[in-house]
Structures are given as C-alpha cells and as structure tokens.
C-alpha positions as CSV (number, residue, x, y, z in Angstrom):
1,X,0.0,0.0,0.0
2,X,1.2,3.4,-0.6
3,X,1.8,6.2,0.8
4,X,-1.2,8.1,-1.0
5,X,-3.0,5.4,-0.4
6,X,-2.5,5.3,3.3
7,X,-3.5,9.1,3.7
8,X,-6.9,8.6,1.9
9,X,-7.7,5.6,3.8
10,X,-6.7,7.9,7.1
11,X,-9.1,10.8,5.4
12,X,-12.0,8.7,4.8
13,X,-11.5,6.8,8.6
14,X,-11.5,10.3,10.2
15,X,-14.3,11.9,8.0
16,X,-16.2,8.4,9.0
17,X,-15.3,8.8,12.5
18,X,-16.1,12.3,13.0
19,X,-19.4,13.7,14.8
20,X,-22.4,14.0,13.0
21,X,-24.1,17.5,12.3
22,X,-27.2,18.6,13.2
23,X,-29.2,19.7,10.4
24,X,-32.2,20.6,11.8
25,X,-31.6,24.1,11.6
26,X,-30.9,24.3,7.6
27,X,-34.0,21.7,7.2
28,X,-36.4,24.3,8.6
29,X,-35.1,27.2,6.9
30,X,-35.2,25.4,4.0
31,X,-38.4,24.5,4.5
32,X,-39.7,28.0,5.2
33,X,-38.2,29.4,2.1
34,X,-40.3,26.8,-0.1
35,X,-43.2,27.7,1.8
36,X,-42.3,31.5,0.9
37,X,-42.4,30.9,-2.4
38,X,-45.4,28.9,-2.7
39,X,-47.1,31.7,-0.7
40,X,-45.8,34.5,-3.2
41,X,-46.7,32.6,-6.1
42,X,-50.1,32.2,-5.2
43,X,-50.3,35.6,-4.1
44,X,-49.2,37.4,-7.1
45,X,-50.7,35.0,-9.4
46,X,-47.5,33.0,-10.8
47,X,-44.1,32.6,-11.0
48,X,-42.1,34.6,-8.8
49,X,-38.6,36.5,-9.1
50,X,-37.3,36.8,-5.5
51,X,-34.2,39.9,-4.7
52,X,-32.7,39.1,-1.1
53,X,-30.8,41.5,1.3
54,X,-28.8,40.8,4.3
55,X,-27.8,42.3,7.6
56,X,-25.7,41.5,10.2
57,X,-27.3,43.3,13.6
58,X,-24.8,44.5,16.3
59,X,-26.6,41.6,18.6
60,X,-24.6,38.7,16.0
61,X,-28.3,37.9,14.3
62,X,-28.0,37.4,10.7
63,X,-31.3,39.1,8.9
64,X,-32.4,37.7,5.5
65,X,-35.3,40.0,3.4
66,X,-36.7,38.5,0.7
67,X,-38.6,40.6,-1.8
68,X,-40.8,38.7,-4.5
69,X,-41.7,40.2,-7.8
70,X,-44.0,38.4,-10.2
71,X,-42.1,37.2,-13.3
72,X,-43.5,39.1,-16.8
C-alpha cells in the first residue's frame, strides 16, 4: 500500500469517524423558504422572481429580506 493510499484511507476513517451534524436548523429554513415561495406565487398569481438583502445586527443575528416580484 502506498503512501497516497494510506493518507486517503486515514481521510475517509477520520471523516467516517467524525461527529455527525445537526441539520435541523438548515431543514427548517429550508423549508420556510419553499413555503415563501409557494405563498408568493399564489399571491401574485405566478411565478415569482425573488431579490434578497442581508444584515448583520450588532446583537450577532444574521437578517435575510426576501422581496418577490412576479415574473412578466
């Protein structure tokens, strides 16, 4: 076995090894935006073009605005 070998065995032990993440979080958010969109849609009558903007508040919260514009 070789050397380059050896280190990608070592890679994929310690990537099988290591703790799993909790994705709960990005599930949810993802969630919500889908739920945005199917909300817009049916509000403006079709499909949608969405424009974000984002903040960073002094108190380390991270704020996403969505704006959705029908598409012509």
């Amino acid at each position: 076995m070789g050397d380059s070998e050896r280190d990608w065995t070592a890679l994929v032990q310690a990537v099988a090894d290591s703790p799993k993440r909790d994705n709960s979080a990005y599930h949810k958010a993802m969630a919500e935006a889908r739920q945005a969109f199917d909300v817009a849609e049916a509000a403006l009558g079709g499909p949608v073009q969405v424009k974000t903007k984002t903040k960073m508040k002094r108190s380390g919260e991270y704020v996403v605005k969505w704006m959705f514009k029908r598409v012509k």
